[in-house]
C-alpha positions as CSV (number, residue, x, y, z in Angstrom):
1,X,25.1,2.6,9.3
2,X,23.7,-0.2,7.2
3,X,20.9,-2.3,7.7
4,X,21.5,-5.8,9.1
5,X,21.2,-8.6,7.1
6,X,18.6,-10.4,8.6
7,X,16.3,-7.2,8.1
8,X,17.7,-7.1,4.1
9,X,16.5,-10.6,3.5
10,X,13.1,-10.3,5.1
11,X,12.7,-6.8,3.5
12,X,14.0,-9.2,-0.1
13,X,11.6,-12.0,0.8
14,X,8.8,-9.5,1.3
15,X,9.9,-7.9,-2.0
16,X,9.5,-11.1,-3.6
17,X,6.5,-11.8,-2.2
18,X,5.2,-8.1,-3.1
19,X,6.5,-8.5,-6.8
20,X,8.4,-5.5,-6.3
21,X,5.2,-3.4,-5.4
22,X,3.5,-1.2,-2.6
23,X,0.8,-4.1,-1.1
24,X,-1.5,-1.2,-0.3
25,X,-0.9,1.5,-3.8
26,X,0.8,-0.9,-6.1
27,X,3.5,1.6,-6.7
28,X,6.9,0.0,-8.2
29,X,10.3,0.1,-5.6
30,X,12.0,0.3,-9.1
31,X,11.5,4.1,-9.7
32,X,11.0,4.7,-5.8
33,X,13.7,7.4,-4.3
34,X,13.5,5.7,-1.5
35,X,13.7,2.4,0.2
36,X,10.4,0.4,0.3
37,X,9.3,-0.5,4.0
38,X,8.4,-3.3,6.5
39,X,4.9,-2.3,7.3
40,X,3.2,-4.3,10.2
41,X,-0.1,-4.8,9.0
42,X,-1.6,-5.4,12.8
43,X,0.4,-2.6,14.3
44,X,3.0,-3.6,16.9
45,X,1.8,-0.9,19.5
46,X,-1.8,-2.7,18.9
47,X,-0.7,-5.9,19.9
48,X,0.2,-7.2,16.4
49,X,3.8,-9.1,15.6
50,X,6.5,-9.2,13.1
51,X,5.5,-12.7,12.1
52,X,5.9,-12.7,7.6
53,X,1.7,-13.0,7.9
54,X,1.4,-9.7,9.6
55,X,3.9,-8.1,7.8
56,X,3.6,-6.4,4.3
57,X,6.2,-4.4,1.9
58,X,4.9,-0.9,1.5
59,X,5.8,2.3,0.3
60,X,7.1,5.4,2.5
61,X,3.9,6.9,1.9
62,X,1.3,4.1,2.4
63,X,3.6,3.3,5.4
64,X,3.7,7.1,6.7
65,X,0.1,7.7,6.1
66,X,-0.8,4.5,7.3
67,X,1.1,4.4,11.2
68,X,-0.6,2.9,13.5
69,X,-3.9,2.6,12.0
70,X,-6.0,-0.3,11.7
71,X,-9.3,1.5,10.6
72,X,-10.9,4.7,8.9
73,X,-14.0,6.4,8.2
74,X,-15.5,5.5,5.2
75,X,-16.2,8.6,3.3
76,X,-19.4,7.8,2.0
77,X,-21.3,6.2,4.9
78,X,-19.0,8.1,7.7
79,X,-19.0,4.6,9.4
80,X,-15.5,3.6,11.2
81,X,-14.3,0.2,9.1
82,X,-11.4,-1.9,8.4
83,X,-8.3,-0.8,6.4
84,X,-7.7,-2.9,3.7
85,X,-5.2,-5.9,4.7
86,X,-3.2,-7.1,2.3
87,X,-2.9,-10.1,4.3
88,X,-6.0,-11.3,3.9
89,X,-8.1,-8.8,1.5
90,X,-8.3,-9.6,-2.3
91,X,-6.4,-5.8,-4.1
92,X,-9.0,-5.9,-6.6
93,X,-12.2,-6.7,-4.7
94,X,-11.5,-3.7,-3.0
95,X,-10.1,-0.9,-5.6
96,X,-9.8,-0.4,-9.6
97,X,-7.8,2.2,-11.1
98,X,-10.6,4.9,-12.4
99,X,-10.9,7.6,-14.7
100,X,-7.7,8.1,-17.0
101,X,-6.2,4.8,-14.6
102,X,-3.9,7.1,-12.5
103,X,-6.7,7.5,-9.7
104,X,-7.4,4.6,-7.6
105,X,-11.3,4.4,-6.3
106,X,-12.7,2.2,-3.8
107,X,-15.4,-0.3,-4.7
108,X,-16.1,-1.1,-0.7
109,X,-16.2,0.7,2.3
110,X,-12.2,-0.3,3.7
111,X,-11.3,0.4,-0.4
112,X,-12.8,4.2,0.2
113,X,-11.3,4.4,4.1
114,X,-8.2,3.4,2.3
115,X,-7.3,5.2,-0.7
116,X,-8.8,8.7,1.8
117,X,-6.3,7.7,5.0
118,X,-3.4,7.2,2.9
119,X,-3.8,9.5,0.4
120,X,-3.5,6.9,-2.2
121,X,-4.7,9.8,-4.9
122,X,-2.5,12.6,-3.4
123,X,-1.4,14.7,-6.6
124,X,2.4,13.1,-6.7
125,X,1.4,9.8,-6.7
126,X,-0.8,10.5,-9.5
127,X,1.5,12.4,-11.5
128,X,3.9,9.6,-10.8
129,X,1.7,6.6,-11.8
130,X,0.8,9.5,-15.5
131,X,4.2,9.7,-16.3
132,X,4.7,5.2,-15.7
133,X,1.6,5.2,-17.9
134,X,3.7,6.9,-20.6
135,X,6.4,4.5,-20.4
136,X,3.9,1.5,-20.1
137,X,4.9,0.7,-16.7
138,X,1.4,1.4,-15.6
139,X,-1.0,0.4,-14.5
140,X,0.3,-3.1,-13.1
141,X,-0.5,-6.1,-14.4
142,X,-3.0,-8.1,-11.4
């Protein structure tokens, strides 16, 4: 059963919005087996809505690894702190592609929570983003 339309333009507008990538990883819905996701940034079951300023276009992964969530521990401090919101957060304030560019760090404490609680450098998504690097697809323009 298909999806109904109203969902397919909100998912296109969000798409748009996005430039065709993951808000939270930056990972391209072109070479994505499957079909990028309506994340609710504010979780519904945490009182959030599906208004277009609570709503971001994620990956299955981010959105998977993500759920519910609205904060982690910071793996450096152990301290409980904000996910990064792409809402509201500027991407590059809180990571930067390190080492060979296929890794993503964290340069604050919700970058760090974030790249840990959604395995942002789990070893397919870094493969993935190697093998865009060779086809100068990666890393994203920002």
């Amino acid at each position: 059963m298909g999806e109904s339309s109203s969902i397919t333009r909100l998912r296109e507008e969000l798409a748009r919005r996005a430039r065709g990538r993951c808000e939270y990883c930056l990972a391209t819905d072109a070479y994505s087996a499957t079909v990028f996701q309506i994340e609710h940034v504010h979780p519904m079951s945490r009182g959030g809505s599906s208004a277009l300023e609570n709503l971001a276009y994620a990956c299955t992964a981010c959105n998977v690894h993500k759920a519910c969530r609205i904060d982690a521990l910071d793996p450096i401090s152990q301290e409980r702190v904000p996910l990064f919101n792409p809402r509201i957060d500027s991407w590059t304030a809180h990571f930067r592609w390190d080492g060979d560019g296929a890794r993503l760090a964290g340069n604050t404490p919700a970058g760090r929570a974030t790249v840990e609680a959604l395995q942002l450098n789990h070893r397919g998504r870094v493969r993935m983003r190697q093998v865009l690097q060779t086809m100068g697809e990666h890393p994203p323009a920002l």
